[in-house]
TORNU-726263 format. One record per atom (N, C-alpha, C, CB): residue number from 1; x, y, z. Coordinates in steps of 0.001 Angstrom, whole numbers, plus 500000, padded with zeros to 6 digits. Glycine has a CB too. Example, Ala and Ser with C-alpha at 12.3 -4.5 7.8 and 13.67 -1.06 7.14 Angstrom:
2
NODE   i   east  north     up
NODE   1 513190 494310 507800
NODE   1 512300 495500 507800
NODE   1 513200 496700 507800
NODE   1 511308 495527 509046
NODE   2 512850 497750 507080
NODE   2 513670 498940 507140
NODE   2 512900 500030 507870
NODE   2 514084 499402 505725
REM end
This chain:
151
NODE   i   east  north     up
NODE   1 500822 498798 500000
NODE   1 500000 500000 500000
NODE   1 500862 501261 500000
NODE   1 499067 500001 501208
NODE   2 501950 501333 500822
NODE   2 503019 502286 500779
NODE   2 503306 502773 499521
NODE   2 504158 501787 501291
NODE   3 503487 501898 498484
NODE   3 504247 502007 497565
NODE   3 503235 503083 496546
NODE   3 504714 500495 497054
NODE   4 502309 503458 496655
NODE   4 501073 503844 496003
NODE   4 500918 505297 496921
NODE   4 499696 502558 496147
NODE   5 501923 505323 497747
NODE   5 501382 507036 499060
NODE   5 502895 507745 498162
NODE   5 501694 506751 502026
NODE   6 502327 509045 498066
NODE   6 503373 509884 497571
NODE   6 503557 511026 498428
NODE   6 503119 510319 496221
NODE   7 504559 512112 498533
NODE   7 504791 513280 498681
NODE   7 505179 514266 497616
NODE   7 505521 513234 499472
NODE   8 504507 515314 497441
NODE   8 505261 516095 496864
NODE   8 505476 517556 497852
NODE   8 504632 516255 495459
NODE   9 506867 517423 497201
NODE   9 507466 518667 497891
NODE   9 506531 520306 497492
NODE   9 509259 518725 497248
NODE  10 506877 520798 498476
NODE  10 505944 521980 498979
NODE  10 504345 522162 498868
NODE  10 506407 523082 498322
NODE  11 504061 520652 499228
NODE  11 502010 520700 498877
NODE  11 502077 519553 500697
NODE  11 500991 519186 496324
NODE  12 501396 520174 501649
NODE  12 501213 519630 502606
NODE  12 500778 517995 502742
NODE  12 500477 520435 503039
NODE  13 500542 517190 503262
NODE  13 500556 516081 503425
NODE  13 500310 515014 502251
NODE  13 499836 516042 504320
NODE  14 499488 514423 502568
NODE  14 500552 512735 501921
NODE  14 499123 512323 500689
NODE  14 500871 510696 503881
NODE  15 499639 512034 499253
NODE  15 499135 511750 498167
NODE  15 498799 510490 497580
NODE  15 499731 512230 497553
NODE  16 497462 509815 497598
NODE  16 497437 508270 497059
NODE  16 497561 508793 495296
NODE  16 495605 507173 497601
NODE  17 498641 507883 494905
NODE  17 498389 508134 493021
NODE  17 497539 506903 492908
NODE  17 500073 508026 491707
NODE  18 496647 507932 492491
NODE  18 495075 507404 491369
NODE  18 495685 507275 490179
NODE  18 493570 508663 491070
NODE  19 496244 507792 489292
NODE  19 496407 507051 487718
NODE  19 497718 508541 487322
NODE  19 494253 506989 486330
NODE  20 498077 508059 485882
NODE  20 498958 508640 485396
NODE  20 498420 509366 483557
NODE  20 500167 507480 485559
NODE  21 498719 510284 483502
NODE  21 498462 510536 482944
NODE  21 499242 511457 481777
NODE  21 497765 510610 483511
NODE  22 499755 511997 480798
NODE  22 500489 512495 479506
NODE  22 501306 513780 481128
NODE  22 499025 513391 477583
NODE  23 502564 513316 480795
NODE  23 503486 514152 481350
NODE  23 502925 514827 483117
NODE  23 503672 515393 480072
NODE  24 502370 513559 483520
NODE  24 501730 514191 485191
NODE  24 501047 512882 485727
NODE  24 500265 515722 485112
NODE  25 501237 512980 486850
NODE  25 500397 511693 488017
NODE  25 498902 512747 488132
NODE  25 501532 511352 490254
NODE  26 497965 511868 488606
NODE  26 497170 512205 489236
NODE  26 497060 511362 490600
NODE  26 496202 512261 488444
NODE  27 496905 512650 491596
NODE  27 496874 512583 492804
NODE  27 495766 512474 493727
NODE  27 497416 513367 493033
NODE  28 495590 511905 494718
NODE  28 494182 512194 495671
NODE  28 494999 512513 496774
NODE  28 492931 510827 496016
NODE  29 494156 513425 497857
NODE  29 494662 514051 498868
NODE  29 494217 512929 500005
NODE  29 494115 515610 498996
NODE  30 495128 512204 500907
NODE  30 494774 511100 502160
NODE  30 493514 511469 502844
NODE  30 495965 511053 503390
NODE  31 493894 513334 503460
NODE  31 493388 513792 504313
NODE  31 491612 514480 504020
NODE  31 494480 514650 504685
NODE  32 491971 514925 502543
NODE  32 490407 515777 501897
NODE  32 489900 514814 501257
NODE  32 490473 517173 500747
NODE  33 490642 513777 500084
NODE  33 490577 513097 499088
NODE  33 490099 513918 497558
NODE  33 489715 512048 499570
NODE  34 490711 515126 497599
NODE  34 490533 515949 496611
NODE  34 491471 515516 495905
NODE  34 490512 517265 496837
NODE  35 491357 515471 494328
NODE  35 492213 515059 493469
NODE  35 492729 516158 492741
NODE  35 491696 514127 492702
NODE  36 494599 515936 492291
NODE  36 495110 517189 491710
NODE  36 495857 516380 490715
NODE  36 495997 518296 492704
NODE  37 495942 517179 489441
NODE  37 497643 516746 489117
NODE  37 498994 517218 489659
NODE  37 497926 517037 487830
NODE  38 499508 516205 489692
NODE  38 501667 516799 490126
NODE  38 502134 516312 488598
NODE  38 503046 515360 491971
NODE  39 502846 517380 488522
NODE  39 503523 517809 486951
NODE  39 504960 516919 486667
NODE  39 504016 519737 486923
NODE  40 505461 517022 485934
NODE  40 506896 516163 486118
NODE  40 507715 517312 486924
NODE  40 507795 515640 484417
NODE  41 507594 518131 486821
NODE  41 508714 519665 487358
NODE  41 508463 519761 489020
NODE  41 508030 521646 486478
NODE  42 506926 518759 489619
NODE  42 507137 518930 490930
NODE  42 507990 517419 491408
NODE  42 505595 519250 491686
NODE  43 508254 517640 492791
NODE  43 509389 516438 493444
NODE  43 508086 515799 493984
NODE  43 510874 516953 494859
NODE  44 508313 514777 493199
NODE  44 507232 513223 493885
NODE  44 508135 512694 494157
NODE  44 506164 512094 492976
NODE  45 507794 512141 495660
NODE  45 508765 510927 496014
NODE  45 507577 509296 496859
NODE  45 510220 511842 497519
NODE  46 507994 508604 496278
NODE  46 507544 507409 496911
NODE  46 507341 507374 498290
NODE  46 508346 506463 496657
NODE  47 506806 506800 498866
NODE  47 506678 506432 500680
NODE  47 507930 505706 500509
NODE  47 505124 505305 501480
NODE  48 507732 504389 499698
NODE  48 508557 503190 499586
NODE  48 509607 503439 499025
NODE  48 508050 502173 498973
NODE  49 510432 504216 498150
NODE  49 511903 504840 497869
NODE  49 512746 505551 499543
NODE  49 511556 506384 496502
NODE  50 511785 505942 500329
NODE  50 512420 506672 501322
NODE  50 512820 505997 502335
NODE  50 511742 507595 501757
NODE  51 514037 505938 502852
NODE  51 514513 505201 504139
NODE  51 515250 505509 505039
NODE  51 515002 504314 503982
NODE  52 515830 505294 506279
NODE  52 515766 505731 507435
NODE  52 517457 505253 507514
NODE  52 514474 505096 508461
NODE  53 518250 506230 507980
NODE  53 519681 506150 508308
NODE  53 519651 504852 509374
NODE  53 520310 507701 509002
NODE  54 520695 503906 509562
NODE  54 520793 503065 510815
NODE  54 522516 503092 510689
NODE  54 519874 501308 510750
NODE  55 523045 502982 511130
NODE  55 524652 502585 511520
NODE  55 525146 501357 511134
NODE  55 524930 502550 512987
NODE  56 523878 500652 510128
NODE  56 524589 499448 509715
NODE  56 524137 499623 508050
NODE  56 524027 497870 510625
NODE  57 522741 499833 507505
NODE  57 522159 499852 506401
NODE  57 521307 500340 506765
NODE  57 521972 498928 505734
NODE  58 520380 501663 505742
NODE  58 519149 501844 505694
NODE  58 518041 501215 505622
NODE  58 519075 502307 505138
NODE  59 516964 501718 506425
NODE  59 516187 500626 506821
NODE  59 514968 501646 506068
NODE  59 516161 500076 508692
NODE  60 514354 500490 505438
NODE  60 513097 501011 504254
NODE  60 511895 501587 505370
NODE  60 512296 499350 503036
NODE  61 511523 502761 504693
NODE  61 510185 503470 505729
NODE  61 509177 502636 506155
NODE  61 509290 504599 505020
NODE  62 508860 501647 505373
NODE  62 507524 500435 505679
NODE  62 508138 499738 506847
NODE  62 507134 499106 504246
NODE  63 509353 499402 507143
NODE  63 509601 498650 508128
NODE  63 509953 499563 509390
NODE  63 510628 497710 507719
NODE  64 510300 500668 509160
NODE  64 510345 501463 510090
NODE  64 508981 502225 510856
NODE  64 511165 502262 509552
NODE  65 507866 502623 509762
NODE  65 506301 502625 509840
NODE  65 506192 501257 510587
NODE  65 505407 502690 508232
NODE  66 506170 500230 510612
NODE  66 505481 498978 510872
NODE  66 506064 499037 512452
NODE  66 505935 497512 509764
NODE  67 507316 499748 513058
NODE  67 507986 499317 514241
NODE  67 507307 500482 515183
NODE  67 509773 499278 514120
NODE  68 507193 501768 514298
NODE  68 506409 502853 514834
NODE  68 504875 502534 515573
NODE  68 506227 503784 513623
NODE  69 504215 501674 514710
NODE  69 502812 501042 514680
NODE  69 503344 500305 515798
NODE  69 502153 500176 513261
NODE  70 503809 499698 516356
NODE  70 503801 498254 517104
NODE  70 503983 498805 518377
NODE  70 505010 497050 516691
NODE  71 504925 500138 518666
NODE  71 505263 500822 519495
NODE  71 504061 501969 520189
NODE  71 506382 501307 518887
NODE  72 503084 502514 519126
NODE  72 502345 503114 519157
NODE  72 500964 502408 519646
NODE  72 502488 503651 518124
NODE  73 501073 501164 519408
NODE  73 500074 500172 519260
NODE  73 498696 500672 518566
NODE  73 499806 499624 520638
NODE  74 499134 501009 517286
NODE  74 498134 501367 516390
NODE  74 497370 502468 516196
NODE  74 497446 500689 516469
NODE  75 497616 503617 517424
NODE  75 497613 505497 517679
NODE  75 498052 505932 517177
NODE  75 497988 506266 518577
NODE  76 497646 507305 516818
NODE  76 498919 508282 516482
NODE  76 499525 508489 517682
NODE  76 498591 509734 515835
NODE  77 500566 509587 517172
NODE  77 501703 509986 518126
NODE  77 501281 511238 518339
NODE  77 503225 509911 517623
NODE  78 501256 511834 519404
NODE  78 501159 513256 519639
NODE  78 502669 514175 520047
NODE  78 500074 513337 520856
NODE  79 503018 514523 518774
NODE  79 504476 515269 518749
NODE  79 504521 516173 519551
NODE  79 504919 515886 517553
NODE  80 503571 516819 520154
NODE  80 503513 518452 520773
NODE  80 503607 518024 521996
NODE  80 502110 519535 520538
NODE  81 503057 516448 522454
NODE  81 503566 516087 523835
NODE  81 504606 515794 524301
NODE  81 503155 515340 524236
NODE  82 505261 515978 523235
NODE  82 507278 516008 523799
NODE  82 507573 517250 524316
NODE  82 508663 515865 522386
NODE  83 508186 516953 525271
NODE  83 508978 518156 526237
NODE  83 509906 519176 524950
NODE  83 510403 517171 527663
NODE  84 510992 518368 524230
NODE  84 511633 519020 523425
NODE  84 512226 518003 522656
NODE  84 512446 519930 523990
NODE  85 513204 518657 522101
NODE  85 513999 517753 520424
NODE  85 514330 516268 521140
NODE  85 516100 518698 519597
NODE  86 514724 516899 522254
NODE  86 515838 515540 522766
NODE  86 514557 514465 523444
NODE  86 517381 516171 524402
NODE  87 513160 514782 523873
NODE  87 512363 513516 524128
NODE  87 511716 512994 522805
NODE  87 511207 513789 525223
NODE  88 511822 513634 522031
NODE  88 511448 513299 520488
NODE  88 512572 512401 520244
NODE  88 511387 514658 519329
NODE  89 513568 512144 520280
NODE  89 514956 511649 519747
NODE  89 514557 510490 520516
NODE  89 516542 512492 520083
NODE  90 514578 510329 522169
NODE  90 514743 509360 522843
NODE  90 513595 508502 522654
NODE  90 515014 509706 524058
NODE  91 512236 508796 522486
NODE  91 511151 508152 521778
NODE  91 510960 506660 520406
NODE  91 510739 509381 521246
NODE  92 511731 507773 519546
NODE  92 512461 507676 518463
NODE  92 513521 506518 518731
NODE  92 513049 509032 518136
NODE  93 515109 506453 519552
NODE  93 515468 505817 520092
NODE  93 514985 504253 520378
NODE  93 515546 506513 520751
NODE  94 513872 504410 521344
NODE  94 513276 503416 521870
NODE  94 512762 502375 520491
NODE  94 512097 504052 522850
NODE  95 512195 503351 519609
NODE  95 511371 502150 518479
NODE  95 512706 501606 517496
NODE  95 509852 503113 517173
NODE  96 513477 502450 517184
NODE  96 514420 501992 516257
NODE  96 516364 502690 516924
NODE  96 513706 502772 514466
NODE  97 516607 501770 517865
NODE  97 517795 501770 518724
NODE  97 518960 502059 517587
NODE  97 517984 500243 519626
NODE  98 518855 501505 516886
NODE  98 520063 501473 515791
NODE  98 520174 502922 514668
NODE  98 519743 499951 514754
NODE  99 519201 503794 514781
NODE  99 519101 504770 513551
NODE  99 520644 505896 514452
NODE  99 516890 505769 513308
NODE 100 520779 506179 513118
NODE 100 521936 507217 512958
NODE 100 522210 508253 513667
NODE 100 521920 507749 511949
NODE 101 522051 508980 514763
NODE 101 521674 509841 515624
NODE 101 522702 511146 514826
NODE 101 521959 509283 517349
NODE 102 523676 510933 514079
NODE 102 523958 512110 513274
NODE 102 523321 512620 512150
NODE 102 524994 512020 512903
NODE 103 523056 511447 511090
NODE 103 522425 511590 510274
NODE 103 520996 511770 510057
NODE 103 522773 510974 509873
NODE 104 520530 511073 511015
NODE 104 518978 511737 511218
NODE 104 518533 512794 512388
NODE 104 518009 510537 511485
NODE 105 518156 513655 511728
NODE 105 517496 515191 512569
NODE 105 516447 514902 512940
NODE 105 517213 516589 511797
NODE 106 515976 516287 513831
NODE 106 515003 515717 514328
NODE 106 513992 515968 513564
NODE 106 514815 515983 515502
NODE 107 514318 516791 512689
NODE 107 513130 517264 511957
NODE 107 512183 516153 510908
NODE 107 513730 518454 511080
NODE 108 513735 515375 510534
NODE 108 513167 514220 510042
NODE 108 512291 512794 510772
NODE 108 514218 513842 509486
NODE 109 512476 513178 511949
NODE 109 511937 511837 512766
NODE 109 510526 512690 513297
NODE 109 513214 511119 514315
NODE 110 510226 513914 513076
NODE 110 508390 514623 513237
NODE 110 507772 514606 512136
NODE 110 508134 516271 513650
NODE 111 508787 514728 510866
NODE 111 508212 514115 509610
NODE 111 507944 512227 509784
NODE 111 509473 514534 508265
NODE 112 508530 511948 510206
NODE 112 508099 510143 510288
NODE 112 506651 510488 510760
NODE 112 509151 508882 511690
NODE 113 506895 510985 512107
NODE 113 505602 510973 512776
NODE 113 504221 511293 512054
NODE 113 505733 511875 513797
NODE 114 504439 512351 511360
NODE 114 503528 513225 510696
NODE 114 503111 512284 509682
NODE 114 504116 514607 510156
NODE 115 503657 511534 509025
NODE 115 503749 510775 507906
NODE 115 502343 509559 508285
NODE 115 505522 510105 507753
NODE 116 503202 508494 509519
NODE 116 502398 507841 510163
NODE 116 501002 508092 510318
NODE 116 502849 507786 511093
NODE 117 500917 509094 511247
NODE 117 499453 509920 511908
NODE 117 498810 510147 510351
NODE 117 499808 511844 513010
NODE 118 499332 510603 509061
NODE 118 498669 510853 508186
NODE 118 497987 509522 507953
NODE 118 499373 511457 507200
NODE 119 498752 508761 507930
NODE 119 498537 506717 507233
NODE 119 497146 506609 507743
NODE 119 499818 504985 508205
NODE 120 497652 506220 509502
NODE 120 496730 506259 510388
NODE 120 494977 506733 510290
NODE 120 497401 506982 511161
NODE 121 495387 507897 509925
NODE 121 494088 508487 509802
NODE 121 493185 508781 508680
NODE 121 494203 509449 510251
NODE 122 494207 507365 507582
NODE 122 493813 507478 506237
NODE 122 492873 506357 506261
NODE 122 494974 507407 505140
NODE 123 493602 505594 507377
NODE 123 492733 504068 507692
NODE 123 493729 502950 506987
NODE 123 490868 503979 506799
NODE 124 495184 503564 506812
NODE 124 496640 503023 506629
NODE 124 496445 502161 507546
NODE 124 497953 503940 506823
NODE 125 496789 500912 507856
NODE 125 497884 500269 508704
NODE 125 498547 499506 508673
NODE 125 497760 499969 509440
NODE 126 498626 498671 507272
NODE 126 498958 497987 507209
NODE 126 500325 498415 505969
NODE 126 497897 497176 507216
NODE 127 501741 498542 506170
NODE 127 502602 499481 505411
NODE 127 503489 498196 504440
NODE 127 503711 500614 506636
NODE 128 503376 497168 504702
NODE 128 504134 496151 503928
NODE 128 504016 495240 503607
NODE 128 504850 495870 504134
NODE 129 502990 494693 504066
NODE 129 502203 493017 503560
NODE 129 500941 493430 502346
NODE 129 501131 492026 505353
NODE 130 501039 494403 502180
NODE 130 499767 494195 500515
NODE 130 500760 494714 499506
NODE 130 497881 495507 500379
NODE 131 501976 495259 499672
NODE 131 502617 495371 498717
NODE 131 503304 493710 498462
NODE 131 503549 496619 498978
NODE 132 503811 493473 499796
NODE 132 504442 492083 498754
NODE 132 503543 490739 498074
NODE 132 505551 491225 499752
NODE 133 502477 490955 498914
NODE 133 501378 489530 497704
NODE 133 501077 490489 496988
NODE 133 499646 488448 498267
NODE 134 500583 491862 496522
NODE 134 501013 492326 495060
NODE 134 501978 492148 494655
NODE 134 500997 493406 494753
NODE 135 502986 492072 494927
NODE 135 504471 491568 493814
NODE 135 504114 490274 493464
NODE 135 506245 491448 494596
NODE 136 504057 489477 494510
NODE 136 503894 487931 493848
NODE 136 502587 487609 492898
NODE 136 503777 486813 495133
NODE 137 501517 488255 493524
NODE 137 500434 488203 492152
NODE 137 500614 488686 490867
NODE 137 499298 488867 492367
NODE 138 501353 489577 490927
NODE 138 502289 489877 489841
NODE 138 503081 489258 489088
NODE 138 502916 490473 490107
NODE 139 504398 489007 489856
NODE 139 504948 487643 489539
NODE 139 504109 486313 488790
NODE 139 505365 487192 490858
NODE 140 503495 486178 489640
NODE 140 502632 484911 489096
NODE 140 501988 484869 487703
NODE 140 501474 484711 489995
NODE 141 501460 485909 487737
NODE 141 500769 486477 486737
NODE 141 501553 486942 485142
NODE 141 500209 487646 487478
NODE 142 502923 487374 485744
NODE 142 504308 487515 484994
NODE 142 504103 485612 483638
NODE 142 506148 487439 486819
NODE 143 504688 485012 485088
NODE 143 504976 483795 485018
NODE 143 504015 482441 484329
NODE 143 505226 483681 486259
NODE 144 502527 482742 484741
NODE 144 501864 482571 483618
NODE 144 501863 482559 482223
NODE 144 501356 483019 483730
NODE 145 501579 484028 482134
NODE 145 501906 484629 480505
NODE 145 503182 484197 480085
NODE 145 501958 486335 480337
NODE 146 504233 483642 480822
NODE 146 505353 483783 479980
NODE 146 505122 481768 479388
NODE 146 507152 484451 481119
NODE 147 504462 481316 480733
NODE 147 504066 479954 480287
NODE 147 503357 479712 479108
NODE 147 503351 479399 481177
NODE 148 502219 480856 478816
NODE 148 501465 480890 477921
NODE 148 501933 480445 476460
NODE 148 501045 482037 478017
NODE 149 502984 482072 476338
NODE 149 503582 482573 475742
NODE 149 504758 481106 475193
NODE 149 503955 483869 476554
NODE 150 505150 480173 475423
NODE 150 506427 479483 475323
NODE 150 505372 478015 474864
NODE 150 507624 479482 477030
NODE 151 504377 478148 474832
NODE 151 503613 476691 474596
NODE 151 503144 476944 472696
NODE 151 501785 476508 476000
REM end
């Protein structure tokens, strides 16, 4: 499902692509469900392209979403109830021990949050198991046709 949530840079929260169309996506809004086009000239970025610094390998946002969820136990997060940067960090900390504490700001770990709470309240929760039996129905489906195709 991730793989289908977009951002574009400087348009507030988080975009399901509905279809594509001659030089532009079309977009629905999570939060209104108003639909726009994003042009090729704006920055779309995937949910599922984006990933999270760790000190060993980057760790893909769905699995980092999924540790957030487990921690949260399925709530949003209320960011404004942090004292400051540093109980945001230690929070943060707690769900994913291993992330980069140089490389990731904090600004980027209220964007996680923000991200989440958007999912959440999209009626998101599930960030990585309908994308992969879509791959394999895919696959399969690949694999078929190619059976077809060779008879």
């Amino acid at each position: 499902m991730i793989k289908r949530i977009v951002s574009i840079a400087g348009k507030p929260g988080l975009f399901k692509l509905v279809s594509q169309g001659k030089n532009m996506l079309i977009v629905e809004s999570l939060a209104t469900g108003k639909r726009m086009p994003a042009y090729a000239h704006d920055k779309v970025i995937s949910l599922a392209d984006v990933a999270i610094y760790t000190n060993d390998e980057d760790m893909p946002l769905a699995d980092v979403l999924e540790k957030v969820a487990a921690r949260a136990e399925g709530k949003p997060i209320d960011v404004k109830a942090f004292a400051d940067d540093a109980a945001i960090r230690a929070y943060f900390g707690e769900i994913l021990p291993e992330f980069d504490k140089e490389r990731v700001y904090t600004t980027d770990i209220k964007k996680l949050f923000s991200w989440y709470n958007q999912l959440i309240a999209a009626g998101i929760t599930k960030f990585k198991d309908d994308e992969i039996a879509e791959d394999k129905a895919a696959e399969a489906a690949e694999k078929s046709d190619e059976a077809e195709a060779a008879k």
